[in-house]
py3Dmol code that shows the C-alpha trace and the ligand (Angstrom):
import py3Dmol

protein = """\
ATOM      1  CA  UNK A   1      -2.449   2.027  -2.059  1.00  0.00           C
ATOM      2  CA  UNK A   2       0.545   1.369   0.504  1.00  0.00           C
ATOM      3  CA  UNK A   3      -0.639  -1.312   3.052  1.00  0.00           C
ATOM      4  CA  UNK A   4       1.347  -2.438   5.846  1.00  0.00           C
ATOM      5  CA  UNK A   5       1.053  -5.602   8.375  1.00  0.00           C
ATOM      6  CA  UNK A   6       1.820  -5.023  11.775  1.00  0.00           C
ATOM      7  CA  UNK A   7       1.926  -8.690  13.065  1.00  0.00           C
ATOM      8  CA  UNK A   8       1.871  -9.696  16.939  1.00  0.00           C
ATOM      9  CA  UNK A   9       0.421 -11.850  20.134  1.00  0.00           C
ATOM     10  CA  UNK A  10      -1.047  -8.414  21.802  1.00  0.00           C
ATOM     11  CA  UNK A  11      -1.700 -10.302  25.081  1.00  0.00           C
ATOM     12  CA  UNK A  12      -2.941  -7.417  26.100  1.00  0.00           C
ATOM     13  CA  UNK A  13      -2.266  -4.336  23.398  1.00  0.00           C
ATOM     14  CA  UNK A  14      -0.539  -1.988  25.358  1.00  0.00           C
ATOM     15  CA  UNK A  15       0.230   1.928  24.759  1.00  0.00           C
ATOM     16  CA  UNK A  16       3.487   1.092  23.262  1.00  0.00           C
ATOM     17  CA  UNK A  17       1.499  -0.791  20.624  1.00  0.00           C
ATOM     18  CA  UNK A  18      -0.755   1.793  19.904  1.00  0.00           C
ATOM     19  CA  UNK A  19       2.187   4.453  19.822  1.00  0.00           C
ATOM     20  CA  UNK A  20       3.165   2.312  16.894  1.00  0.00           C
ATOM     21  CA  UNK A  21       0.090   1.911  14.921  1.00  0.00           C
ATOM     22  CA  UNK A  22      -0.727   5.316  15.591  1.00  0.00           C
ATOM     23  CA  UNK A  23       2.317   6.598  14.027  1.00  0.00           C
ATOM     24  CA  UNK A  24       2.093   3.812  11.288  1.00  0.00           C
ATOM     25  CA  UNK A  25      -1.333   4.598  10.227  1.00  0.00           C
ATOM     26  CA  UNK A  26       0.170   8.402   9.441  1.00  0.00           C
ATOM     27  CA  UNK A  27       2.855   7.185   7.081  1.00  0.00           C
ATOM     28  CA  UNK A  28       0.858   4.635   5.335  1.00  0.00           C
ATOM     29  CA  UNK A  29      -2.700   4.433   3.639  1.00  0.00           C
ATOM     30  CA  UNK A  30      -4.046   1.326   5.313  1.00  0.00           C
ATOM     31  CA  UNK A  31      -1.929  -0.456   8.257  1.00  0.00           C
ATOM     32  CA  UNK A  32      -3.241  -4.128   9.461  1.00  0.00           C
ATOM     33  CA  UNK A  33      -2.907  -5.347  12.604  1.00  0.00           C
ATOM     34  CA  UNK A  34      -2.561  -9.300  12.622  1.00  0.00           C
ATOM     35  CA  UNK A  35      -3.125 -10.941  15.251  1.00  0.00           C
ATOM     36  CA  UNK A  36      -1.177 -14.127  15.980  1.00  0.00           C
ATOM     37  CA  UNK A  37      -3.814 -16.927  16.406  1.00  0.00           C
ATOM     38  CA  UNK A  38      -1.541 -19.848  17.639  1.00  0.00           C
ATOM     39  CA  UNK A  39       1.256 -17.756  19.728  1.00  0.00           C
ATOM     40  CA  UNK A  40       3.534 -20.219  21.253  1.00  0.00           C
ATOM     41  CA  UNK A  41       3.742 -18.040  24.706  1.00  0.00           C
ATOM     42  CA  UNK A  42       0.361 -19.707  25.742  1.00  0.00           C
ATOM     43  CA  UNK A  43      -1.720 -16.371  25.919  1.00  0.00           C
ATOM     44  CA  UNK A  44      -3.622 -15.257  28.847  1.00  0.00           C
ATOM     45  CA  UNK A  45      -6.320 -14.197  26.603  1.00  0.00           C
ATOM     46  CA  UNK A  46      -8.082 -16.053  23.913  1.00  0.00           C
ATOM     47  CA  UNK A  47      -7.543 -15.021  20.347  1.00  0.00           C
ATOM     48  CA  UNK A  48     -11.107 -13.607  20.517  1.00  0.00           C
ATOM     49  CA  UNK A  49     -10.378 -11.565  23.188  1.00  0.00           C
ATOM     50  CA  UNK A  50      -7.415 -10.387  22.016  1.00  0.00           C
ATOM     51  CA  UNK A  51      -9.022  -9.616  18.833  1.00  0.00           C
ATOM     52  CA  UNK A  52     -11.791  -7.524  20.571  1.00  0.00           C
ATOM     53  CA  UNK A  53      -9.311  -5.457  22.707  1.00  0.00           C
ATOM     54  CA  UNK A  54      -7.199  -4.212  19.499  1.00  0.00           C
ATOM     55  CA  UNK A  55     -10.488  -3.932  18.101  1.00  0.00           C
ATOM     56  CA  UNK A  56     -11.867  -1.430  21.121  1.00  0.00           C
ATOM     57  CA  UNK A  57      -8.302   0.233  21.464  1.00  0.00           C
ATOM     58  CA  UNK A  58      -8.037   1.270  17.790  1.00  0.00           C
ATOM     59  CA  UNK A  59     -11.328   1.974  16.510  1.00  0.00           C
ATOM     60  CA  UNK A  60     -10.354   5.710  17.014  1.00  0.00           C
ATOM     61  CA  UNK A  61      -7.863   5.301  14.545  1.00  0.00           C
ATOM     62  CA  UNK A  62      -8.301   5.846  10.722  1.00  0.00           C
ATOM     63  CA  UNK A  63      -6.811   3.334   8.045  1.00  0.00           C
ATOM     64  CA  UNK A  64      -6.629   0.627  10.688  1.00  0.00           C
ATOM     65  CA  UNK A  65      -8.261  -2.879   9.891  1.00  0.00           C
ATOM     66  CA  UNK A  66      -7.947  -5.614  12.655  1.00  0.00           C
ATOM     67  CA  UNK A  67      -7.476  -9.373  11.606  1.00  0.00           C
ATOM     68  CA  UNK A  68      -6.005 -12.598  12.657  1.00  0.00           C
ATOM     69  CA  UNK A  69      -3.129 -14.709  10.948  1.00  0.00           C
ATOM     70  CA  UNK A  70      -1.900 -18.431  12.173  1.00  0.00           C
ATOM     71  CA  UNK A  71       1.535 -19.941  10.577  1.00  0.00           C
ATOM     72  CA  UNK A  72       4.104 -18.302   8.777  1.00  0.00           C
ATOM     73  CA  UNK A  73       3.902 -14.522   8.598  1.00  0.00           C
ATOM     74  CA  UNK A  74       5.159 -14.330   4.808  1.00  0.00           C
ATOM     75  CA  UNK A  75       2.255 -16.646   3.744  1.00  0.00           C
ATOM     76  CA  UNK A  76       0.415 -14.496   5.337  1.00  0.00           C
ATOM     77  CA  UNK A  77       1.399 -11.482   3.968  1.00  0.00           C
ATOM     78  CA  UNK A  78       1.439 -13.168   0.304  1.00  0.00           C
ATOM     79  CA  UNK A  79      -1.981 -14.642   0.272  1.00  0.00           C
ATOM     80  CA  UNK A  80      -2.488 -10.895   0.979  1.00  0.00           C
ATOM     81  CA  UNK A  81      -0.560  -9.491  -1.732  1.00  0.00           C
ATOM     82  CA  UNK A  82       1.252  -7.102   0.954  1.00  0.00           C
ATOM     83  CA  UNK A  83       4.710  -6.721   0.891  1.00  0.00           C
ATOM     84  CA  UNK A  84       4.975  -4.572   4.359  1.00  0.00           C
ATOM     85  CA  UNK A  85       5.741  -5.631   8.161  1.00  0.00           C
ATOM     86  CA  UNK A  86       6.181  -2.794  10.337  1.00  0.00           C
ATOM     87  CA  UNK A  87       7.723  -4.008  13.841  1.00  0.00           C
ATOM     88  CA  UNK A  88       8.623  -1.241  16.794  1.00  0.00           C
ATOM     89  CA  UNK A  89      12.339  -1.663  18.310  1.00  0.00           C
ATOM     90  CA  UNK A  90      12.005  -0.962  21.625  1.00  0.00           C
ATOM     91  CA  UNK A  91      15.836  -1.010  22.728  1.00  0.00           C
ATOM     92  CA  UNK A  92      19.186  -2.501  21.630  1.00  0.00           C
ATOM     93  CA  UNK A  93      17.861  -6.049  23.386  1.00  0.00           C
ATOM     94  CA  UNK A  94      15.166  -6.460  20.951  1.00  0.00           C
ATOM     95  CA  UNK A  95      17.584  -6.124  17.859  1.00  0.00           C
ATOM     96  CA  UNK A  96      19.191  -9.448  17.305  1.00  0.00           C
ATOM     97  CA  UNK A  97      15.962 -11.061  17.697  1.00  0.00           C
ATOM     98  CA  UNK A  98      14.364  -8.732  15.196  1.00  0.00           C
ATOM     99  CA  UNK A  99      16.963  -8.534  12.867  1.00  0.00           C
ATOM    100  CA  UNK A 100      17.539 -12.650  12.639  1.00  0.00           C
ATOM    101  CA  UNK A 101      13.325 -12.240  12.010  1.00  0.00           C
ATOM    102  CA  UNK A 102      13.875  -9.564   9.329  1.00  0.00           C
ATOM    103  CA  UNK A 103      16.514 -11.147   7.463  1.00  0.00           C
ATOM    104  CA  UNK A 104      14.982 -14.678   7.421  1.00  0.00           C
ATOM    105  CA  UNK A 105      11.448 -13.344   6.403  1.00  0.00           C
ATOM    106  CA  UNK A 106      13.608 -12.114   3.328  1.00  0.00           C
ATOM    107  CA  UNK A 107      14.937 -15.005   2.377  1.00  0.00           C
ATOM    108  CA  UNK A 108      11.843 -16.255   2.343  1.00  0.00           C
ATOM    109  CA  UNK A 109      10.261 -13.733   0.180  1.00  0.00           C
ATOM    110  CA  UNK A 110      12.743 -11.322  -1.235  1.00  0.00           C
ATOM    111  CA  UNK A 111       9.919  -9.268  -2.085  1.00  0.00           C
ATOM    112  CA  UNK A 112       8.983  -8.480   1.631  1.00  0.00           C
ATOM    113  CA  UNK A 113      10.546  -5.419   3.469  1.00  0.00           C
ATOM    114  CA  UNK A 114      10.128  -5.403   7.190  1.00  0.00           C
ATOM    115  CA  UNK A 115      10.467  -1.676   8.442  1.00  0.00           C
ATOM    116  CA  UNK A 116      11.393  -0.650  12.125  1.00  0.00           C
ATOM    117  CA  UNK A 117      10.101   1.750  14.074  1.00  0.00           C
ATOM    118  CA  UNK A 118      12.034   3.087  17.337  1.00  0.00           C
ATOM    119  CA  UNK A 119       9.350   2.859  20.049  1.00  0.00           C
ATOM    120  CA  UNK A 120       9.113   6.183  22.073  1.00  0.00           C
ATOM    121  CA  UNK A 121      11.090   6.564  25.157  1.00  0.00           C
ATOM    122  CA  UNK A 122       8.440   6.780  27.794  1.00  0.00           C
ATOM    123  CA  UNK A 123       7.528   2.906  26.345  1.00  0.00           C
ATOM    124  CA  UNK A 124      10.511   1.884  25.776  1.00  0.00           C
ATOM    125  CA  UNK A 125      10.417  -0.094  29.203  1.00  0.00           C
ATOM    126  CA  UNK A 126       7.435  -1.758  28.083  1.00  0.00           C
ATOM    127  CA  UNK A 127       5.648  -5.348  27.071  1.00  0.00           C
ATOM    128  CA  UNK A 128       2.580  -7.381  27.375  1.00  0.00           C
ATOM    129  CA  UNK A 129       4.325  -9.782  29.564  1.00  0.00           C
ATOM    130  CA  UNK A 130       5.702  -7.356  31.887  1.00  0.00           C
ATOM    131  CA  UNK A 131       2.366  -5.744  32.396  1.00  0.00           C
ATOM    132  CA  UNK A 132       0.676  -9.151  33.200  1.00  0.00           C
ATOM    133  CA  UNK A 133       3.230  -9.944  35.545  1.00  0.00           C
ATOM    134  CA  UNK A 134       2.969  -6.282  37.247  1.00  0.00           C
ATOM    135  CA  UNK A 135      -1.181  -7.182  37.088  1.00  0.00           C
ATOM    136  CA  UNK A 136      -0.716 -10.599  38.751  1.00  0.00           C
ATOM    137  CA  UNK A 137       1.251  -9.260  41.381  1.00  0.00           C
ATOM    138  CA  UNK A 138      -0.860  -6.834  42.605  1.00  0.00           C
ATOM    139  CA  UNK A 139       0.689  -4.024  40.851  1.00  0.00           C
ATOM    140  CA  UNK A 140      -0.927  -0.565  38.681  1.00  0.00           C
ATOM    141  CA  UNK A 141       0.259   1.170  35.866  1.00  0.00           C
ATOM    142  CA  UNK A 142      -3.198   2.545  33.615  1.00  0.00           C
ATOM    143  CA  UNK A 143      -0.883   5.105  31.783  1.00  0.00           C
ATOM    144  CA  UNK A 144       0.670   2.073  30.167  1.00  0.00           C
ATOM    145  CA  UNK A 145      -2.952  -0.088  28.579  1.00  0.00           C
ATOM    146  CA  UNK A 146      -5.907   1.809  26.270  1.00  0.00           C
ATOM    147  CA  UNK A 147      -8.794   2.958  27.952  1.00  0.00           C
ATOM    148  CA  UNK A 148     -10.646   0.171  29.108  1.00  0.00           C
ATOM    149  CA  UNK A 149      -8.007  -2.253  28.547  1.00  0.00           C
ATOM    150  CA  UNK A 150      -7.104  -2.463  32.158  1.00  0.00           C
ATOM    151  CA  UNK A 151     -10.507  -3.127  33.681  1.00  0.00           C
ATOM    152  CA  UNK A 152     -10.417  -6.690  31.226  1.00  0.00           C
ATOM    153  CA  UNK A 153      -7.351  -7.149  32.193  1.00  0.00           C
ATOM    154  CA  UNK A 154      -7.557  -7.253  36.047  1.00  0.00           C
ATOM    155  CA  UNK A 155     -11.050  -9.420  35.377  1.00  0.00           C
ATOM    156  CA  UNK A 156      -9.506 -11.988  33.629  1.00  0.00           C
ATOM    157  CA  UNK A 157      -6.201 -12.216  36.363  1.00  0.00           C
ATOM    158  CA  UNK A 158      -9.080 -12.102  39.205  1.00  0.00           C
ATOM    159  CA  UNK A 159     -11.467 -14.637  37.085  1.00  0.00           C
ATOM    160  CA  UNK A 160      -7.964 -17.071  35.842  1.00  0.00           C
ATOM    161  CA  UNK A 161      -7.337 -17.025  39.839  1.00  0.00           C
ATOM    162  CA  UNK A 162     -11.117 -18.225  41.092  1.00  0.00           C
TER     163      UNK A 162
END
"""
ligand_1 = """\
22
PNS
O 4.010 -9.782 19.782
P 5.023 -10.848 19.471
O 4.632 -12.149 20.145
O 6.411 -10.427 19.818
O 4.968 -11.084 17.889
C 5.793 -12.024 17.270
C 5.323 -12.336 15.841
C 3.849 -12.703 15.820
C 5.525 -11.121 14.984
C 6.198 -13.515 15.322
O 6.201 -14.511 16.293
C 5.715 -14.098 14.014
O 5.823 -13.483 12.977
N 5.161 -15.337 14.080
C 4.619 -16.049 12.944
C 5.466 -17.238 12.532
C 6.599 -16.780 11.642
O 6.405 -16.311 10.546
N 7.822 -16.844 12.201
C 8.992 -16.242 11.598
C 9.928 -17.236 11.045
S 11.410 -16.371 10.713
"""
view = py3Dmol.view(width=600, height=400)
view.addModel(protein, "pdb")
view.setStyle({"model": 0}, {"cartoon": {"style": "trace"}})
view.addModel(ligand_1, "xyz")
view.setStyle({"model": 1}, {"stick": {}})
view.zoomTo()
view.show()
């Protein structure tokens, strides 16, 4: 069976997210999405939260299994005995960052293959952090989160501001 990690903060998941594991979950048999316990970009949302949004967003979505990960993603992976990370690429900006990633994930494990996927135009715009800054200031954009994702979203800005 081909499993596949798809490792990240999702503070919030947004549709460019689930464009990915949508699209991953079609090419292989069982794609995990790991969800970065201690992020260093001091989430908004706790790691249970974020947990329980991928959670709601996905649960449509066959061959999906939701979990968390702290520390190095290749330990991760190997406790695991996966050899998979899928990442999206959303434009040229994200590739020196990703590749540096790639290549040193390999030279930690040379057993590891990281595979891109090019995000879909219409997202290509998109990230967590811009949609919590377009939240915070007031702004809209529900094509952009999963159902239901936007309605925790604008409670936690409105209950983080009280
Ligand atoms: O959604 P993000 O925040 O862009 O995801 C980044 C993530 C979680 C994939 C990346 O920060 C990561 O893999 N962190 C775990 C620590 C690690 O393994 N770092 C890589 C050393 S080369």
């Amino acid at each position: 069976m081909r499993t596949a990690v798809y490792p990240g903060s999702f503070d919030p998941i947004t549709m460019g997210h689930m464009n990915i594991i949508e699209r991953a979950a079609k090419v292989f048999d069982e794609v995990i999405i790991a969800v970065l316990v201690n992020s260093s970009k001091n989430p908004l949302f706790t790691i249970q939260e974020r947990v329980e949004m991928v959670k709601q967003a996905t649960s449509k979505i066959p061959h999906v299994k939701v979990e968390t990960f702290s520390g190095l993603l290749v330990k991760y992976l190997e406790e695991k005995n996966i050899n998979v990370i899928i990442k999206g690429l959303r434009a040229v900006t994200d590739f020196e960052y990703e590749y540096s990633m790639a290549l040193m994930n390999k030279k930690l494990n040379h057993n590891i293959e990281t595979f891109f996927m090019i995000t879909e135009d219409k997202y290509a715009f998109l990230s967590s952090s811009k949609i919590k800054e377009i939240y915070r200031l007031g702004g809209r954009a529900p094509e952009l989160l999963p159902d239901n994702i936007e309605r925790i979203l604008i409670e936690k800005i409105e209950s983080a501001w009280k």
